[in-house]
N, C-alpha and C positions, 0 to 999 in steps of 0.2 A: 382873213374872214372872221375868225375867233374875236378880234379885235374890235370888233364894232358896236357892241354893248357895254364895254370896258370903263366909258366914263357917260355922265347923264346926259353932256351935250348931243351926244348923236342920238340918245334915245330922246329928246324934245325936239330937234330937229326933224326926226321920222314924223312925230306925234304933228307938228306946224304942216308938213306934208300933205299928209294924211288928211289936215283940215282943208286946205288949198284943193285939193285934188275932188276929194272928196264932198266938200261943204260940209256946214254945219249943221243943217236939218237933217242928211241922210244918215249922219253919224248914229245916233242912237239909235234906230232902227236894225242898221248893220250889227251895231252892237248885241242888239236885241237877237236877232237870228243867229249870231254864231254861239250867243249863251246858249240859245235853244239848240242849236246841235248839239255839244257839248253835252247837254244833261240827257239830249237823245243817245249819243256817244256813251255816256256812264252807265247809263240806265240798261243797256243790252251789252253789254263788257258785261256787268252784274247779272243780265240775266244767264249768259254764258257760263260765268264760273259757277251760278246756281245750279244747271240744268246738270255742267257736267259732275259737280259734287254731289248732286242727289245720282248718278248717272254710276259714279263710282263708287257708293255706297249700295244701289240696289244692286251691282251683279260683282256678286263675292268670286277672287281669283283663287284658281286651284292649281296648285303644281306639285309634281312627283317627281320625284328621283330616278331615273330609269338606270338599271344597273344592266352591264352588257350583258347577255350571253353568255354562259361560260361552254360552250362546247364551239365558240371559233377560235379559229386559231390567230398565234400573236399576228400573222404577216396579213390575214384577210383583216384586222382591225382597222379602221381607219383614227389618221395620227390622232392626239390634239394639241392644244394649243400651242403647248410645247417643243412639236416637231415629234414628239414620242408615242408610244402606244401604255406608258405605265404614269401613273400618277406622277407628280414631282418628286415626292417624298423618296417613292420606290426604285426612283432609276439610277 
C-alpha cells in the first residue's frame, strides 16, 4: 500500500482516471469546493487554537502543596507511589 506513490507513473495514471471518471468540466469545480473546505478546515483549526490560547491565558492555574497531617499515624497513611508511606529519599 505504501508503494503506490513511489514512482510518477501511478500518480498520472490516478490523475488520467480521475479525468475518465470524472470529465473534464466537473474537474475544477471539485477542485474548487475541496479548496474551499480546506481553508473552511484552517480557518476553524485556527480559530480553535485562538479561543483555547486566549482560554488559557485568561484563567491563571493555582496549585499548593498539601503537607499531610502530622497527628496521623504511619499505618492510617495512605502509601505512595512508591509502595511506601516516607519519601524516597527517607526510606
Amino acid at each position: 500500500m505504501g508503494r503506490l506513490f513511489d514512482s510518477p507513473w501511478a500518480i498520472i495514471i490516478l490523475i488520467i482516471v480521475a479525468l475518465l471518471l470524472f470529465g473534464a468540466p466537473k474537474l475544477p469545480g471539485l477542485a474548487r469546493s475541496v479548496g474551499q473546505s480546506l481553508r473552511i478546515f484552517k480557518s476553524e483549526v485556527k480559530q480553535m487554537k485562538d479561543e483555547d490560547a486566549a482560554r488559557a491565558a485568561d484563567e491563571p492555574v493555582e496549585g499548593r502543596v498539601m503537607n499531610p497531617p502530622r497527628n496521623v499515624r504511619k499505618e492510617d497513611q495512605a502509601p505512595n507511589a512508591n509502595g511506601g508511606t516516607q519519601p524516597p529519599g527517607q526510606q
